[in-house]
DRENGU-918423 format. One record per atom (N, C-alpha, C): residue number from 1; residue in one letter; atom name; x, y, z. Coordinates in Angstrom, 1 decimal. Example, Ala and Ser with C-alpha at 12.3 -4.5 7.8 and 13.67 -1.06 7.14 Angstrom:
! residues 2
+-----+------+------+--------+--------+--------+
! pos ! code ! site !      X !      Y !      Z !
+-----+------+------+--------+--------+--------+
!   1 !    A !    N !   13.2 !   -5.7 !    7.8 !
!   1 !    A !   CA !   12.3 !   -4.5 !    7.8 !
!   1 !    A !    C !   13.2 !   -3.3 !    7.8 !
!   2 !    S !    N !   12.8 !   -2.2 !    7.1 !
!   2 !    S !   CA !   13.7 !   -1.1 !    7.1 !
!   2 !    S !    C !   12.9 !    0.0 !    7.9 !
+-----+------+------+--------+--------+--------+
! end
This chain:
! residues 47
+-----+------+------+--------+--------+--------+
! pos ! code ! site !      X !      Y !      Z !
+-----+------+------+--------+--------+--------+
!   1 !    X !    N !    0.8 !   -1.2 !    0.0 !
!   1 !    X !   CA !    0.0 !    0.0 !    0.0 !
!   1 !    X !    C !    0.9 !    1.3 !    0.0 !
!   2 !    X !    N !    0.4 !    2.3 !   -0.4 !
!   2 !    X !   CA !    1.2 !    3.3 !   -0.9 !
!   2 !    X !    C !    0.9 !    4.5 !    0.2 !
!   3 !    X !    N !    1.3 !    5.4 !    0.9 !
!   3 !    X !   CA !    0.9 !    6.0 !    1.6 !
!   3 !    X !    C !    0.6 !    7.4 !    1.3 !
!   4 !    X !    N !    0.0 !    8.1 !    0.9 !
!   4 !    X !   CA !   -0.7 !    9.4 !    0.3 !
!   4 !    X !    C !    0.7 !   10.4 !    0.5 !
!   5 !    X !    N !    1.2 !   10.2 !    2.3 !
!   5 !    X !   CA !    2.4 !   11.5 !    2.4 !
!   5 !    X !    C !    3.4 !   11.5 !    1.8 !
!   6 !    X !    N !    3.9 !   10.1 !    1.1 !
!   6 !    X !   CA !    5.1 !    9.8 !    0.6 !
!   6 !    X !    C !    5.4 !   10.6 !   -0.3 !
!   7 !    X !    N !    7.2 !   11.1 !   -0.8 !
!   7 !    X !   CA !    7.0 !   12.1 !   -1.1 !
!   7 !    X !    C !    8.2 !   11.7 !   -1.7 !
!   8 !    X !    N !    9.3 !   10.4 !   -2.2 !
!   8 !    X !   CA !   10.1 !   10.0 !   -2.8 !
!   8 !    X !    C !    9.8 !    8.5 !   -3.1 !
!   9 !    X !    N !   10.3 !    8.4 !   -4.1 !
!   9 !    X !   CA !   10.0 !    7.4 !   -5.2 !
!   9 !    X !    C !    9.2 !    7.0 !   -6.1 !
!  10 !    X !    N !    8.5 !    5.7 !   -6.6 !
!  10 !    X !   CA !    7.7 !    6.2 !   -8.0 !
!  10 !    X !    C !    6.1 !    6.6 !   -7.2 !
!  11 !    X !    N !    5.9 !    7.7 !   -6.7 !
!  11 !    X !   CA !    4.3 !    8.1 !   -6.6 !
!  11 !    X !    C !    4.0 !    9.2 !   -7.3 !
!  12 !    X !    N !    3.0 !    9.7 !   -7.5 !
!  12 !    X !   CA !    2.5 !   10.9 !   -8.5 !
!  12 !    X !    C !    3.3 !   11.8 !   -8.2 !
!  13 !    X !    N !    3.1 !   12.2 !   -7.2 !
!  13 !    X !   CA !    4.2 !   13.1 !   -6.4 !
!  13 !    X !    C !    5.4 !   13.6 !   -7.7 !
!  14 !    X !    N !    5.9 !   12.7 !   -7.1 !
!  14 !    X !   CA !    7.5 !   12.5 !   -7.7 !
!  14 !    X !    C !    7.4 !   12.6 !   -9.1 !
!  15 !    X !    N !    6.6 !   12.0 !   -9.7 !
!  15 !    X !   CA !    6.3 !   11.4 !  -11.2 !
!  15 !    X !    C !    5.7 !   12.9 !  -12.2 !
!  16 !    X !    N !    5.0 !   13.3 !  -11.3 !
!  16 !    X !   CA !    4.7 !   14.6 !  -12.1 !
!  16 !    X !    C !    5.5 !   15.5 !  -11.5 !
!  17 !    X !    N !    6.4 !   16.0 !  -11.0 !
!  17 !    X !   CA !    7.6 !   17.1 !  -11.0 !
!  17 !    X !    C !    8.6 !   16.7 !  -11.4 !
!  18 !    X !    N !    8.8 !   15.4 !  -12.0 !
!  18 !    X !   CA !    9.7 !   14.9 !  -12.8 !
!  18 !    X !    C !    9.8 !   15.0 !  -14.1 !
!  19 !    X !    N !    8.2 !   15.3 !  -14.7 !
!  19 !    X !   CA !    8.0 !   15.7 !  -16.3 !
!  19 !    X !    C !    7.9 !   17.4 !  -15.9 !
!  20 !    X !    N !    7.6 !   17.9 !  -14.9 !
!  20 !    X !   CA !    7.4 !   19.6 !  -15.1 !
!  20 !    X !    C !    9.0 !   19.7 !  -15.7 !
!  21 !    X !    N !    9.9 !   19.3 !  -14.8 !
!  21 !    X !   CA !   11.1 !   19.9 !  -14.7 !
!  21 !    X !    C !   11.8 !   18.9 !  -15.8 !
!  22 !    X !    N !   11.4 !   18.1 !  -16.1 !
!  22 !    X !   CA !   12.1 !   18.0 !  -17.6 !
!  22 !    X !    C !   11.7 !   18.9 !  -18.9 !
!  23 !    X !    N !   10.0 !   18.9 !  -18.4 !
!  23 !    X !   CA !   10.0 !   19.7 !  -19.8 !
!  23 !    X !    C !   10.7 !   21.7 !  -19.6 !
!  24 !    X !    N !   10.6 !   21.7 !  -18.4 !
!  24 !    X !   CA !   11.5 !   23.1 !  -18.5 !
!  24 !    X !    C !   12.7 !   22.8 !  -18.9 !
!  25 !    X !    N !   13.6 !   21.7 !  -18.7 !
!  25 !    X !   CA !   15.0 !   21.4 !  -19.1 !
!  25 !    X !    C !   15.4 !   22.1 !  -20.3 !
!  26 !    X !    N !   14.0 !   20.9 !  -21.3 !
!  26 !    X !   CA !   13.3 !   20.9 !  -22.8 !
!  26 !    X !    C !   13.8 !   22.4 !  -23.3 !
!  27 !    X !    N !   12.9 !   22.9 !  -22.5 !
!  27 !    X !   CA !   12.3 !   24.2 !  -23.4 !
!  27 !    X !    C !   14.2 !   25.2 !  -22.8 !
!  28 !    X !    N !   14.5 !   25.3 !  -21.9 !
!  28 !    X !   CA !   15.7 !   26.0 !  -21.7 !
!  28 !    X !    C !   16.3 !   25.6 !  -22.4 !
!  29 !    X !    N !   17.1 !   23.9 !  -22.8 !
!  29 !    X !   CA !   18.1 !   24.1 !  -24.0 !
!  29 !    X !    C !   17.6 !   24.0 !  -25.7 !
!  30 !    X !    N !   16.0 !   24.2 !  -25.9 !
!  30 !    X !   CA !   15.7 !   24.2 !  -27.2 !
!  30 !    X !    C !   16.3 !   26.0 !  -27.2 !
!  31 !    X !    N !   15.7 !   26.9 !  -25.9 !
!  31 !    X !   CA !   16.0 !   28.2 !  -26.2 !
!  31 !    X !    C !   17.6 !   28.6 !  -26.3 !
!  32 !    X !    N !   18.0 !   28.1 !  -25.4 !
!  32 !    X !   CA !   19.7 !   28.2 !  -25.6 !
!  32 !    X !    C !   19.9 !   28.0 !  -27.0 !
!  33 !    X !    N !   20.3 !   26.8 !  -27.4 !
!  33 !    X !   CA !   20.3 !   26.6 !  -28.5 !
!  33 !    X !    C !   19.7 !   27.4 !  -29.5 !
!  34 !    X !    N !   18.6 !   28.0 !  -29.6 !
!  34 !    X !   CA !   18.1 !   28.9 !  -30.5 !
!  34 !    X !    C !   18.9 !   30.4 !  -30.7 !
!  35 !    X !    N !   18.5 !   30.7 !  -29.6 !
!  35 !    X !   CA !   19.7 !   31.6 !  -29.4 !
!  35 !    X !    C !   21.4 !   32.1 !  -29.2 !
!  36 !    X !    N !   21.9 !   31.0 !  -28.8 !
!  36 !    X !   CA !   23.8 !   31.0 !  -29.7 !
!  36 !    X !    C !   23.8 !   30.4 !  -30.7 !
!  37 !    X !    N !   23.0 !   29.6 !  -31.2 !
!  37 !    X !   CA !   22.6 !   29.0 !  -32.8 !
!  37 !    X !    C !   23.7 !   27.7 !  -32.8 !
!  38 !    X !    N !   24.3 !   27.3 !  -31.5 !
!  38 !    X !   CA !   25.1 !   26.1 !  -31.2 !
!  38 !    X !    C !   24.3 !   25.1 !  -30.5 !
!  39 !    X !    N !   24.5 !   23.7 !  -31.4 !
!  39 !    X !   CA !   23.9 !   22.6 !  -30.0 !
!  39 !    X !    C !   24.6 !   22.3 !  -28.7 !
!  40 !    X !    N !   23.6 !   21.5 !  -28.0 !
!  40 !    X !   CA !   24.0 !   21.2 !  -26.5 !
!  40 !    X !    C !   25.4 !   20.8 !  -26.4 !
!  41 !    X !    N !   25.2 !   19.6 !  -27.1 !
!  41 !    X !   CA !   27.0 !   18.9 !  -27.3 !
!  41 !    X !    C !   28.4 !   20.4 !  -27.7 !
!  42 !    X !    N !   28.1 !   20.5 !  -28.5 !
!  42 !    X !   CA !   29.2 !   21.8 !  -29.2 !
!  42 !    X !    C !   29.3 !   23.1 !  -27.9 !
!  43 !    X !    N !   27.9 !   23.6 !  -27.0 !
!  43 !    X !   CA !   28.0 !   23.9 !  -26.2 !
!  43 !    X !    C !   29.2 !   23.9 !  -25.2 !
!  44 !    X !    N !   28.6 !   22.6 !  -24.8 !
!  44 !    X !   CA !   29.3 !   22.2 !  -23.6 !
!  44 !    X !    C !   31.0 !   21.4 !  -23.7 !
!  45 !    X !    N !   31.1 !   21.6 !  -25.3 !
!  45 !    X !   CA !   32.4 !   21.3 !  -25.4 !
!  45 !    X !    C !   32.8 !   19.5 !  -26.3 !
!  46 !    X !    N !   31.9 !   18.8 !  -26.0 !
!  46 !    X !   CA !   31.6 !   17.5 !  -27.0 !
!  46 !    X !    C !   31.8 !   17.3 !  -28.4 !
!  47 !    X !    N !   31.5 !   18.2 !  -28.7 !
!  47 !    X !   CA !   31.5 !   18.3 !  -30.3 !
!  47 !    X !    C !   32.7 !   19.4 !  -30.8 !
+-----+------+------+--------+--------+--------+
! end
């Protein structure tokens, strides 16, 4: 049984602040990228 207060591991909780803050990740390096007109890798030195 799953306890409503739990507040780490796979519960909603966790599960949906884990897609908020990826899709901000998302959208910060599509905008990065958009704007130095370099990708992530070349960014950060990879490429």
């Amino acid at each position: 049984m799953e306890s409503q207060d739990a507040k780490f591991g796979f519960t909603q909780f966790a599960e949906t602040w884990n897609g908020r803050l990826a899709m901000l990740g998302f959208v910060i390096g599509l905008g990065t990228e958009l704007l130095t007109g370099q990708g992530i890798l070349s960014q950060i030195g990879l490429m």
